[in-house]
N, CA, C and O atoms as a GROMACS GRO file, in nm:
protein
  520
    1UNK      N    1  -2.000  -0.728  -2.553
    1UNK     CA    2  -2.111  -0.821  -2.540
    1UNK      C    3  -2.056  -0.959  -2.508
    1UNK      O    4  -1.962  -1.007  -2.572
    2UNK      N    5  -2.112  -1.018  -2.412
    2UNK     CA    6  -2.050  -1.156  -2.372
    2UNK      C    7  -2.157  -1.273  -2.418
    2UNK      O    8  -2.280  -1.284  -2.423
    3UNK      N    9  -2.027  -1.366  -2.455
    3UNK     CA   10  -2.132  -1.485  -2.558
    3UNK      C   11  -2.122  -1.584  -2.469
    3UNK      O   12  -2.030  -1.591  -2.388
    4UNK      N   13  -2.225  -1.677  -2.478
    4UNK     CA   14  -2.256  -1.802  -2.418
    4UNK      C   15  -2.130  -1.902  -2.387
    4UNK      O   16  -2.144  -2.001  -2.315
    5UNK      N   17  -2.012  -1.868  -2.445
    5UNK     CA   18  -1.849  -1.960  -2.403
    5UNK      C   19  -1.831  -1.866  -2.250
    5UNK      O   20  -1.837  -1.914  -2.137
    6UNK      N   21  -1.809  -1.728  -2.283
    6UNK     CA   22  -1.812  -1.622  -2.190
    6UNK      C   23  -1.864  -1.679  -2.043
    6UNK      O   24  -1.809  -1.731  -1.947
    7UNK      N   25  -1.973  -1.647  -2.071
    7UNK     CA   26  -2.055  -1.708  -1.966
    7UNK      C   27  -2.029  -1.828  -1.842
    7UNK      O   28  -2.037  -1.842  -1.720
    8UNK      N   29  -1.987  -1.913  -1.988
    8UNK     CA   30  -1.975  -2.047  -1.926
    8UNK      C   31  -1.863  -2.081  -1.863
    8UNK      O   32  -1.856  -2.172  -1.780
    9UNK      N   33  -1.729  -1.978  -1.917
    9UNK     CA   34  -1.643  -1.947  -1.851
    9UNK      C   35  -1.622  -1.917  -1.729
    9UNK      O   36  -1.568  -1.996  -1.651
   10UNK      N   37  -1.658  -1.809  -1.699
   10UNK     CA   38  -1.705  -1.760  -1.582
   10UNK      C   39  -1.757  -1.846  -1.483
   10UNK      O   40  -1.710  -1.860  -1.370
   11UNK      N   41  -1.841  -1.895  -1.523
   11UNK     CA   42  -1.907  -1.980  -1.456
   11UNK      C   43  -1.847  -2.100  -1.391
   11UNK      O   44  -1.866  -2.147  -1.279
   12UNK      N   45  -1.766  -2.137  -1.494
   12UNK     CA   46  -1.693  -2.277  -1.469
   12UNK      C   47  -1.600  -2.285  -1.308
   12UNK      O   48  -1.577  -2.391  -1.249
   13UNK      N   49  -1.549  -2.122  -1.251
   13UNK     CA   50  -1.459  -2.094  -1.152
   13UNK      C   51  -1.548  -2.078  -1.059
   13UNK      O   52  -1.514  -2.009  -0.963
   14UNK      N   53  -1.638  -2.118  -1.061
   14UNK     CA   54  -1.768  -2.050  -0.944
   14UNK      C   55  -1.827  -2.182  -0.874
   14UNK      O   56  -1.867  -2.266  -0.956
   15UNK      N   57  -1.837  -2.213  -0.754
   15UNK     CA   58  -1.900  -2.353  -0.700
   15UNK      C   59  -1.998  -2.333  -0.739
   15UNK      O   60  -2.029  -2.214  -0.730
   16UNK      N   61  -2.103  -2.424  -0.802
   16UNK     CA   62  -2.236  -2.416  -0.838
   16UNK      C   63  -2.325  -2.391  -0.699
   16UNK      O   64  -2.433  -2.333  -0.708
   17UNK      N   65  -2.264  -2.448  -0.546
   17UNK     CA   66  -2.381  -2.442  -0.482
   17UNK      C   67  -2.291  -2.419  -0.321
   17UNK      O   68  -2.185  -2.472  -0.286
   18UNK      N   69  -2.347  -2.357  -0.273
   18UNK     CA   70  -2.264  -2.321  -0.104
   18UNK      C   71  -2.239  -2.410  -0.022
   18UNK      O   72  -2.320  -2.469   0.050
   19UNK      N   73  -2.120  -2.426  -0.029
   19UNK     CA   74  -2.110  -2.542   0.128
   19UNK      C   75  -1.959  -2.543   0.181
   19UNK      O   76  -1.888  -2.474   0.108
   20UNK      N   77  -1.912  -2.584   0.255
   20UNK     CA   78  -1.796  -2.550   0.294
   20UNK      C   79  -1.760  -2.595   0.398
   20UNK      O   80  -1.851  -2.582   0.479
   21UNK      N   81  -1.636  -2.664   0.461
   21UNK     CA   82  -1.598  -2.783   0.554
   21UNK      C   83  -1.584  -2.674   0.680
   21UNK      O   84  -1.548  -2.556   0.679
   22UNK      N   85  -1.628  -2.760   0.789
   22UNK     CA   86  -1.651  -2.586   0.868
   22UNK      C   87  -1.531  -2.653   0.954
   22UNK      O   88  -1.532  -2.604   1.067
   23UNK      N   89  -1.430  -2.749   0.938
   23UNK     CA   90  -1.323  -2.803   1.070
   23UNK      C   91  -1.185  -2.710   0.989
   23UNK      O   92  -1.083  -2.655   1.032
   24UNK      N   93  -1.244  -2.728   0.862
   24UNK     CA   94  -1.117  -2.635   0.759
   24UNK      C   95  -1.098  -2.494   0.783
   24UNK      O   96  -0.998  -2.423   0.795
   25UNK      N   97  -1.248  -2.469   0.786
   25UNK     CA   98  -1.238  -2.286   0.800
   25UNK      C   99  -1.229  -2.266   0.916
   25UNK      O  100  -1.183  -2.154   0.936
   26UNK      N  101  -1.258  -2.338   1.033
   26UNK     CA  102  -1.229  -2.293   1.175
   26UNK      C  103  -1.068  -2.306   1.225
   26UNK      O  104  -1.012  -2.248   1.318
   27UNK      N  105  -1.016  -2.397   1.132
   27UNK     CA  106  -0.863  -2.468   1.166
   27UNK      C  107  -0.794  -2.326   1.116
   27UNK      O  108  -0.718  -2.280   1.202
   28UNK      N  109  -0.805  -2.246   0.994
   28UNK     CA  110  -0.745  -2.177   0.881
   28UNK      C  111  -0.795  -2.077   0.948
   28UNK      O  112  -0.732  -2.075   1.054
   29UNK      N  113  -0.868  -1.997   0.948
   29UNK     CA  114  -0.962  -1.856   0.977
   29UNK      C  115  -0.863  -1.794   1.085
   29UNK      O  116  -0.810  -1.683   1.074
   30UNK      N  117  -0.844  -1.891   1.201
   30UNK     CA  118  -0.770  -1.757   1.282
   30UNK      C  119  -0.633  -1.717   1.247
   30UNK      O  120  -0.591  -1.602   1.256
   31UNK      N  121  -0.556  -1.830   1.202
   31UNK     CA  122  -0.392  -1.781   1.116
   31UNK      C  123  -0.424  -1.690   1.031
   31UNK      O  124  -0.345  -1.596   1.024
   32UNK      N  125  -0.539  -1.685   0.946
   32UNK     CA  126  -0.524  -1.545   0.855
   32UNK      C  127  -0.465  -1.414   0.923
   32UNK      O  128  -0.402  -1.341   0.847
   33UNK      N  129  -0.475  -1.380   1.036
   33UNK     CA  130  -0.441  -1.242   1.083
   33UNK      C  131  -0.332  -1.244   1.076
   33UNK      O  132  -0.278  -1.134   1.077
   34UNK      N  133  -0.255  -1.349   1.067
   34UNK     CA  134  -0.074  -1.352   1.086
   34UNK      C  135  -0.042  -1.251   0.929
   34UNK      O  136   0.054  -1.176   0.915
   35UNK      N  137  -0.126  -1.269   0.848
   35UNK     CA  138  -0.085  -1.199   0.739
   35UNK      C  139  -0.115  -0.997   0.773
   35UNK      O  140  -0.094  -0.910   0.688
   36UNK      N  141  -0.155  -0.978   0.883
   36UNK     CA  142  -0.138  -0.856   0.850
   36UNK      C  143  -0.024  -0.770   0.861
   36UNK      O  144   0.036  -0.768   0.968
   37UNK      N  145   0.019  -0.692   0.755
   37UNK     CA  146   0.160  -0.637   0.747
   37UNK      C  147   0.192  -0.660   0.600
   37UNK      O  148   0.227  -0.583   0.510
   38UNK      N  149   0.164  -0.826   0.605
   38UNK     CA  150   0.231  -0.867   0.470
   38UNK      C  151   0.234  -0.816   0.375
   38UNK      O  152   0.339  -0.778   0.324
   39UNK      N  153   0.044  -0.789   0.291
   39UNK     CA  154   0.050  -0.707   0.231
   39UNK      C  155   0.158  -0.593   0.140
   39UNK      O  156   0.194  -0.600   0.022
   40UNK      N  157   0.195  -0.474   0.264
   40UNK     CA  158   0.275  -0.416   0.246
   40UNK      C  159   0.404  -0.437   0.135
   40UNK      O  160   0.442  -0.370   0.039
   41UNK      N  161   0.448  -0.554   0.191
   41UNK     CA  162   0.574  -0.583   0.147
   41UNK      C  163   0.564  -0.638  -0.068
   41UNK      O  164   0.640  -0.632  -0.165
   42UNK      N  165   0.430  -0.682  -0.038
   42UNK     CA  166   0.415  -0.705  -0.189
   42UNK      C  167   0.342  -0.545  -0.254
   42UNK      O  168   0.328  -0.520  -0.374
   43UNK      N  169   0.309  -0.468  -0.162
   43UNK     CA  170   0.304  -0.342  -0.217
   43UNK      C  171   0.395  -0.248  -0.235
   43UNK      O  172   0.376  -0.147  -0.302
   44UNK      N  173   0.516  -0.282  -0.166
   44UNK     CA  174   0.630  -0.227  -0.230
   44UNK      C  175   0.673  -0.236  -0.344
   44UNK      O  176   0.682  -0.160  -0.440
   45UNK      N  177   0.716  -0.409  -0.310
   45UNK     CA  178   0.723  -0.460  -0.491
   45UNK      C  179   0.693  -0.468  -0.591
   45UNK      O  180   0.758  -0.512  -0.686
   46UNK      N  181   0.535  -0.406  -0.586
   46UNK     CA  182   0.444  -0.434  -0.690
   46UNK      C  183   0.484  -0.316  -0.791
   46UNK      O  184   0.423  -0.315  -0.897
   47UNK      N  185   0.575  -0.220  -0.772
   47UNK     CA  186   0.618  -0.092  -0.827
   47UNK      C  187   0.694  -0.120  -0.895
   47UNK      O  188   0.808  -0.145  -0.858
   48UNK      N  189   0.658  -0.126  -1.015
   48UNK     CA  190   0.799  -0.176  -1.126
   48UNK      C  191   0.965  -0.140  -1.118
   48UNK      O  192   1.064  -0.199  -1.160
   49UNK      N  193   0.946  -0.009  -1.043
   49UNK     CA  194   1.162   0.066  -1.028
   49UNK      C  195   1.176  -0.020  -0.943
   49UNK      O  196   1.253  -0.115  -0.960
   50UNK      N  197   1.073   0.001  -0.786
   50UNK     CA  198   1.119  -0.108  -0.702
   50UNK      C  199   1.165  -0.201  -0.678
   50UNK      O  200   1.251  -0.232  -0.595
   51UNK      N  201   1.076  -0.289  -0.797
   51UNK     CA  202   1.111  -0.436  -0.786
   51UNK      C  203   1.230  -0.439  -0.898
   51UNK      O  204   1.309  -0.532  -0.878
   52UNK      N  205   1.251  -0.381  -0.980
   52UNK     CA  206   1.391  -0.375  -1.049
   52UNK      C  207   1.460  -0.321  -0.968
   52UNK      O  208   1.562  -0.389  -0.965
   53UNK      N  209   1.476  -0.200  -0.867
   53UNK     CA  210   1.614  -0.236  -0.758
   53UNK      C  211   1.639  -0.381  -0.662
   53UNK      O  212   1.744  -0.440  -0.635
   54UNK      N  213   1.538  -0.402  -0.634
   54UNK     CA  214   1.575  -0.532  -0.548
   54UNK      C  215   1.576  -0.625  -0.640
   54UNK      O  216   1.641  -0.708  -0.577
   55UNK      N  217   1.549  -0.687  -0.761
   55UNK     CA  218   1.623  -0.770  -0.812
   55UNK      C  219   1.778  -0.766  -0.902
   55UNK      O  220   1.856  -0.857  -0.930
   56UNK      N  221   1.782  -0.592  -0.936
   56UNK     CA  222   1.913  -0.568  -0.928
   56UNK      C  223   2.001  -0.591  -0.815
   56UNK      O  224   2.121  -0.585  -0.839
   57UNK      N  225   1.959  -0.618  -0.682
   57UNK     CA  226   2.010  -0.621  -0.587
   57UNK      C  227   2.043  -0.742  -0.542
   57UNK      O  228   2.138  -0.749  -0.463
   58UNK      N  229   1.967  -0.871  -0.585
   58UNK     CA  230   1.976  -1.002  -0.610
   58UNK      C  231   2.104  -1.047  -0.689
   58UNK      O  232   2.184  -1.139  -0.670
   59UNK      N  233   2.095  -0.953  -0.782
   59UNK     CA  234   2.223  -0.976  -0.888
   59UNK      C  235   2.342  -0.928  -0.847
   59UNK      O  236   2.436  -0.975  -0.912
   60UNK      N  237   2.372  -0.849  -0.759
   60UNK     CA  238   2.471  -0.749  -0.691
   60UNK      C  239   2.426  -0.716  -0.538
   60UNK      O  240   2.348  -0.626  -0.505
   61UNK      N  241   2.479  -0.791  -0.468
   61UNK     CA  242   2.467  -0.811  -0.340
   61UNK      C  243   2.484  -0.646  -0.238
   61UNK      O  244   2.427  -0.638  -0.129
   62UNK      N  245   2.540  -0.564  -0.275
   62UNK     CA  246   2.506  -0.443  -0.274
   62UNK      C  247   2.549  -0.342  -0.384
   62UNK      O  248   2.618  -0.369  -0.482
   63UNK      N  249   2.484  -0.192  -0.341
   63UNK     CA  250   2.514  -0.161  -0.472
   63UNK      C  251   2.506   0.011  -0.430
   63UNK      O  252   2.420   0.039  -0.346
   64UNK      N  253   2.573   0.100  -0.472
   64UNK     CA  254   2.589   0.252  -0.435
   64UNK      C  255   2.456   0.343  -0.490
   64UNK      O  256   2.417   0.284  -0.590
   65UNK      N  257   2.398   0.424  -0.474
   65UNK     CA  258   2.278   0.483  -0.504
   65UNK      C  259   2.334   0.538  -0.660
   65UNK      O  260   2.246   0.535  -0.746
   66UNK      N  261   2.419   0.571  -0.688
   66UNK     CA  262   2.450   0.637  -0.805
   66UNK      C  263   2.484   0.521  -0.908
   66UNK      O  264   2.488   0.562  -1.024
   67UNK      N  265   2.501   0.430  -0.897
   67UNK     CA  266   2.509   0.280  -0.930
   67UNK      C  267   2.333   0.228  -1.003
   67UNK      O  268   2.294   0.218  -1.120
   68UNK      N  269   2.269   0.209  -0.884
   68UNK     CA  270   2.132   0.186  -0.898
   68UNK      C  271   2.047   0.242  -0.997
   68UNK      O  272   1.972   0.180  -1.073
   69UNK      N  273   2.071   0.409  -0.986
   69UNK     CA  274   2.018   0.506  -1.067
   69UNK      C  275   2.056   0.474  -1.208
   69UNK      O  276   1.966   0.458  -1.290
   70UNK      N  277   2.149   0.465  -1.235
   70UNK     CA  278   2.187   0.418  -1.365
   70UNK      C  279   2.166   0.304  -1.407
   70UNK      O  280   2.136   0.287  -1.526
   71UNK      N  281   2.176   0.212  -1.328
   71UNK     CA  282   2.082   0.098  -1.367
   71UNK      C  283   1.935   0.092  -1.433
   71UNK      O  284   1.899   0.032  -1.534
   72UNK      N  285   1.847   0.187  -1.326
   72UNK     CA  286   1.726   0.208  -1.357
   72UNK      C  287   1.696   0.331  -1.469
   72UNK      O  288   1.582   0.359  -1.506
   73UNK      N  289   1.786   0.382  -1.502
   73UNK     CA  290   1.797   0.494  -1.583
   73UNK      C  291   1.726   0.620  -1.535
   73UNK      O  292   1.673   0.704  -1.608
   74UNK      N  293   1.735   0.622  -1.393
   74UNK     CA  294   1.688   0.700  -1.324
   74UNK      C  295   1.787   0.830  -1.266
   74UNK      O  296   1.906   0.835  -1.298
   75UNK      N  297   1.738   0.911  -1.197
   75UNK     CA  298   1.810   1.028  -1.122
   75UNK      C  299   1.865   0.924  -1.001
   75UNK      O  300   1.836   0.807  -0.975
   76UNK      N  301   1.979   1.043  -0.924
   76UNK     CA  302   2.044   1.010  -0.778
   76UNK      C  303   1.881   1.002  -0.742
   76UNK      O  304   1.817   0.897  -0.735
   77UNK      N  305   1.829   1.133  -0.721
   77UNK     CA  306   1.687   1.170  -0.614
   77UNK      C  307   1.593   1.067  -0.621
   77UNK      O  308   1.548   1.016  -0.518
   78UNK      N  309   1.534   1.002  -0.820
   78UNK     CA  310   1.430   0.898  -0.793
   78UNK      C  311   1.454   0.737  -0.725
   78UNK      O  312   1.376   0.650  -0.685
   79UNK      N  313   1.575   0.746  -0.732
   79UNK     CA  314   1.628   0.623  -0.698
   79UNK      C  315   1.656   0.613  -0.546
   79UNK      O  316   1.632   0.505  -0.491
   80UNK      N  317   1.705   0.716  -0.477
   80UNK     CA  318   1.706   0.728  -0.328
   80UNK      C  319   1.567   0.763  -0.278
   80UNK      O  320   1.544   0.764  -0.157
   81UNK      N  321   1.471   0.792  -0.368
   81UNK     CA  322   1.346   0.796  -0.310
   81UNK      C  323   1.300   0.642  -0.267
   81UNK      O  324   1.251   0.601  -0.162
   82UNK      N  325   1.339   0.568  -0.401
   82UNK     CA  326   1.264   0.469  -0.432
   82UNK      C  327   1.363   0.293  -0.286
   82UNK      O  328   1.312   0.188  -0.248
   83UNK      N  329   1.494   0.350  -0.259
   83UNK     CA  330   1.569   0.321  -0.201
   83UNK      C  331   1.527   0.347  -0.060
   83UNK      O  332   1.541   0.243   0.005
   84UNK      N  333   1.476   0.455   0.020
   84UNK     CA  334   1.480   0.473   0.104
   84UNK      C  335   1.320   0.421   0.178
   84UNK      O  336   1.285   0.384   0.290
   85UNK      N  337   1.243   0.449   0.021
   85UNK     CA  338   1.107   0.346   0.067
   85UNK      C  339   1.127   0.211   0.124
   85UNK      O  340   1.074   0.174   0.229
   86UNK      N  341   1.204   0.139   0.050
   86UNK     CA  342   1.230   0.020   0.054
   86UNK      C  343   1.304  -0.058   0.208
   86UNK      O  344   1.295  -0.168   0.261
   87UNK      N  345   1.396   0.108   0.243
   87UNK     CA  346   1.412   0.056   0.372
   87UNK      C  347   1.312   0.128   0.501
   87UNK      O  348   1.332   0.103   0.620
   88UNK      N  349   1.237   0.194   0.467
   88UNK     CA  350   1.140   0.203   0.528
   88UNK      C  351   1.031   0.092   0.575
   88UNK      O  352   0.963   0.098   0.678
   89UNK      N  353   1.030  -0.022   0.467
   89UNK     CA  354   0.986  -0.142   0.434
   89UNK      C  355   1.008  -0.209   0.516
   89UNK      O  356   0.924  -0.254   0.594
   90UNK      N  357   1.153  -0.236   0.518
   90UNK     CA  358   1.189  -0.330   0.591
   90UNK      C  359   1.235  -0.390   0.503
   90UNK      O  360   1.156  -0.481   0.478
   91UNK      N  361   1.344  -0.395   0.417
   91UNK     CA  362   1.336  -0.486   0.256
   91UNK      C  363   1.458  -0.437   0.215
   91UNK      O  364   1.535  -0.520   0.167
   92UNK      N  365   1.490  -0.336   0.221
   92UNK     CA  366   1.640  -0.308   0.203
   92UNK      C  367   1.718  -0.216   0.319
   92UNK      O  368   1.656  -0.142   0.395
   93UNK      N  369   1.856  -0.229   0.321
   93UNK     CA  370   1.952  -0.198   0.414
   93UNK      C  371   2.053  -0.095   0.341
   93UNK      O  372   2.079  -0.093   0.221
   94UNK      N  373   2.112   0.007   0.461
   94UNK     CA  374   2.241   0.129   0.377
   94UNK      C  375   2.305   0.088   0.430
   94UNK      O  376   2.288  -0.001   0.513
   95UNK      N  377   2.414   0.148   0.393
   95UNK     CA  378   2.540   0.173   0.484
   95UNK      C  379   2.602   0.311   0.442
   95UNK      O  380   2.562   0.316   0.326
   96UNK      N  381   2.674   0.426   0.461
   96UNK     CA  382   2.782   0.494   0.401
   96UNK      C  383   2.908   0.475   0.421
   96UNK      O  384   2.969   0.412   0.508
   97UNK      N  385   2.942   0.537   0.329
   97UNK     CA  386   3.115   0.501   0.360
   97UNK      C  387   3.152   0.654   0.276
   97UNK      O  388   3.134   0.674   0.156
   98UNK      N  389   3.201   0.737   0.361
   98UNK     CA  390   3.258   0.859   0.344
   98UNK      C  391   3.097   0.933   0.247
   98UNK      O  392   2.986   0.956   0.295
   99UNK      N  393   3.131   0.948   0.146
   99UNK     CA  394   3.034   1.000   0.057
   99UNK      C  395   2.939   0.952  -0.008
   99UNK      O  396   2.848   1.023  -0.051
  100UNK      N  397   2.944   0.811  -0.028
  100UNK     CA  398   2.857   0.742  -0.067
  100UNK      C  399   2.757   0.659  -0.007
  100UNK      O  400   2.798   0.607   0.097
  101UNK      N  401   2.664   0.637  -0.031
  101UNK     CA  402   2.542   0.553   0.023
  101UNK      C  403   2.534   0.452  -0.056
  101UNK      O  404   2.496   0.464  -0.172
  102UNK      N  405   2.571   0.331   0.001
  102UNK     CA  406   2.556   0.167  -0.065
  102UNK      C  407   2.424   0.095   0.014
  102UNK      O  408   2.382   0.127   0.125
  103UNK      N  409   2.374   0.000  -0.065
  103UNK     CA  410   2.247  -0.012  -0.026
  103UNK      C  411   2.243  -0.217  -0.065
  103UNK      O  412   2.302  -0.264  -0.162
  104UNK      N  413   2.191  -0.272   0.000
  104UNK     CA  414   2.201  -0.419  -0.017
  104UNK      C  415   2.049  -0.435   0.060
  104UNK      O  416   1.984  -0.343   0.109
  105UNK      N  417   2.008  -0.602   0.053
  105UNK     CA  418   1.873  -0.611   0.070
  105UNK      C  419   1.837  -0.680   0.213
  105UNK      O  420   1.855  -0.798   0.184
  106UNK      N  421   1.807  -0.678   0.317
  106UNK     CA  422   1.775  -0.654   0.436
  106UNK      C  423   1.814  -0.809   0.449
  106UNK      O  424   1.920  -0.839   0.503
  107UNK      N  425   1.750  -0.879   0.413
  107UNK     CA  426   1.802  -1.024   0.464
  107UNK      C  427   1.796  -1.150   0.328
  107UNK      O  428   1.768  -1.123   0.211
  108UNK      N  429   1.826  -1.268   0.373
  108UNK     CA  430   1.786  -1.364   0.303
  108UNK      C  431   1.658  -1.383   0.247
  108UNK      O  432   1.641  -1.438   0.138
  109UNK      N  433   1.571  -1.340   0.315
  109UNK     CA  434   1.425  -1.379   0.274
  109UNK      C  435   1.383  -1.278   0.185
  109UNK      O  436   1.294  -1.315   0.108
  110UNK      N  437   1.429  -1.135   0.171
  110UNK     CA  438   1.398  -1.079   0.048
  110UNK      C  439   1.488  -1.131  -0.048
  110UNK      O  440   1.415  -1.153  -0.145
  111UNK      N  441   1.587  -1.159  -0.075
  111UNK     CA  442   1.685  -1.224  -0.148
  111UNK      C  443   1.559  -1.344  -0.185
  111UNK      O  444   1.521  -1.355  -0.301
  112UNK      N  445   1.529  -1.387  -0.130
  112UNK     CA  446   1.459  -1.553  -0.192
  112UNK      C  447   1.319  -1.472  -0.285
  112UNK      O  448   1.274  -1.484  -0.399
  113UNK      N  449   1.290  -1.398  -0.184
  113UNK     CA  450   1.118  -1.335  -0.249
  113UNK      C  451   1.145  -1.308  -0.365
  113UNK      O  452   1.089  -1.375  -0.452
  114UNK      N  453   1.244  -1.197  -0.407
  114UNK     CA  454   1.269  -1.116  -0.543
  114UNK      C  455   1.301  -1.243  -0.636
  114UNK      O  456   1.263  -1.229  -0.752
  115UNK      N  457   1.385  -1.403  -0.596
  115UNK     CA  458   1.422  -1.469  -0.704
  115UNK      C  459   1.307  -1.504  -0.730
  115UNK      O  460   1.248  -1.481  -0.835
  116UNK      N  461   1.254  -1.580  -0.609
  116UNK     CA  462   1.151  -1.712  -0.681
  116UNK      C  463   1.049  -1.664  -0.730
  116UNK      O  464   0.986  -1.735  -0.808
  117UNK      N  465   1.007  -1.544  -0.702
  117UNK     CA  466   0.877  -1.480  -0.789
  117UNK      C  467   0.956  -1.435  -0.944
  117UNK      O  468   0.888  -1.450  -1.045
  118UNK      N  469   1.079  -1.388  -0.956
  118UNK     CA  470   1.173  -1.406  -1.101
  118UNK      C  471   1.158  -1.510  -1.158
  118UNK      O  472   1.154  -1.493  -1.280
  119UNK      N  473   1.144  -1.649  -1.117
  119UNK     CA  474   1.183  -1.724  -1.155
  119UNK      C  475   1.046  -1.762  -1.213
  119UNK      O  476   1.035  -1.790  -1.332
  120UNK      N  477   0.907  -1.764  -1.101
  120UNK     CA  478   0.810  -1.820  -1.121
  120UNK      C  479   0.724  -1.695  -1.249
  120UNK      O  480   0.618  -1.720  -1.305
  121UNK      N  481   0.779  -1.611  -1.260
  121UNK     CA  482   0.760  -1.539  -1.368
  121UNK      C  483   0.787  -1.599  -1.511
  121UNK      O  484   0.712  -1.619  -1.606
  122UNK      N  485   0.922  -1.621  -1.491
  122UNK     CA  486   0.996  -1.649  -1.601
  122UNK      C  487   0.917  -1.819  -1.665
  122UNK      O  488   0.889  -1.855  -1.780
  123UNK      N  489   0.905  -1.876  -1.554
  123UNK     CA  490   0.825  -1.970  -1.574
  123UNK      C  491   0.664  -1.969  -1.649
  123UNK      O  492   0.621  -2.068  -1.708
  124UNK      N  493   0.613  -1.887  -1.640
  124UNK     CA  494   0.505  -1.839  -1.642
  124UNK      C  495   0.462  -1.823  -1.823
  124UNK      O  496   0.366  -1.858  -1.891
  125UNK      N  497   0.595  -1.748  -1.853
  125UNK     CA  498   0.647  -1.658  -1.966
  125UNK      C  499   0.683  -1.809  -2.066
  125UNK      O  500   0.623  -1.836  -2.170
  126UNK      N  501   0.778  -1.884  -2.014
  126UNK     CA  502   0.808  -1.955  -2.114
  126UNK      C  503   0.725  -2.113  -2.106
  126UNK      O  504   0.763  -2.220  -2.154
  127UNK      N  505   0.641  -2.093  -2.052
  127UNK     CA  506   0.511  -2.209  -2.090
  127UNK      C  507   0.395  -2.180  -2.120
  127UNK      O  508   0.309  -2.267  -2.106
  128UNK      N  509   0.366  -2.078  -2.158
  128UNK     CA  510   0.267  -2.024  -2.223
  128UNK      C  511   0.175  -1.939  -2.098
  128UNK      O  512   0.063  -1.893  -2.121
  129UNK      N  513   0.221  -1.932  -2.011
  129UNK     CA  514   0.065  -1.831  -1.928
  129UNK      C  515   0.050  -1.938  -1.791
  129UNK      O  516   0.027  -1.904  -1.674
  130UNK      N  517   0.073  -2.098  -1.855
  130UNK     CA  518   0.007  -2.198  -1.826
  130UNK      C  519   0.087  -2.273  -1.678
  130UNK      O  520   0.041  -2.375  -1.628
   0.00000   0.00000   0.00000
């Protein structure tokens, strides 16, 4: 049952009345399409093993699949699943070398993504939410 704070809550995030700068939304509106794709890439991440390999991967600039797995306390198989999504992505990179499969993260810009959302987490965490 929602009480009258409830309410007012709610309410408080809501413009009371419609209107809207139309030089803003005409300036902004057509760059939105540049985002399609993007998505994706935060739907990779949004997978908790995932995003713990690539920020394990932040921490260790590359790293062997049997390496990873144990990290994540996972199998060779869930971890090369979860590995091979990722370079399916576009987000992480292999290499082999005789028997092994080493794996590092596609470029700088996933390197930055995985910190600063770490960071802005961590931020998040130690100021209350706020």
């Amino acid at each position: 049952m929602k009480t009258d704070a409830d309410k007012k809550e709610k309410q408080s995030d809501v413009c009371e009345t419609f209107c809207y700068d139309e030089n803003t939304v005409n300036r902004i509106r057509p760059k939105i399409d540049k985002m399609d794709g993007v998505e994706q890439i935060f739907k990779a991440l949004a997978d908790a093993t995932r995003l713990k390999i690539a920020y394990a991967l932040t921490l260790e600039r590359e790293l062997c699949v049997c390496d990873i797995a144990n990290i994540i306390g996972a199998t060779k198989a869930t971890a090369s699943h979860h590995l091979r999504l990722l370079r399916n992505m576009g987000l992480a990179k292999h290499r082999k070398e005789g028997k092994l499969v080493f794996y590092s993260l596609e470029d700088e810009h996933v390197y930055q993504l995985v910190t600063i959302a770490t960071v802005h987490a961590k931020e998040g965490v130690d100021s209350g939410g706020k």
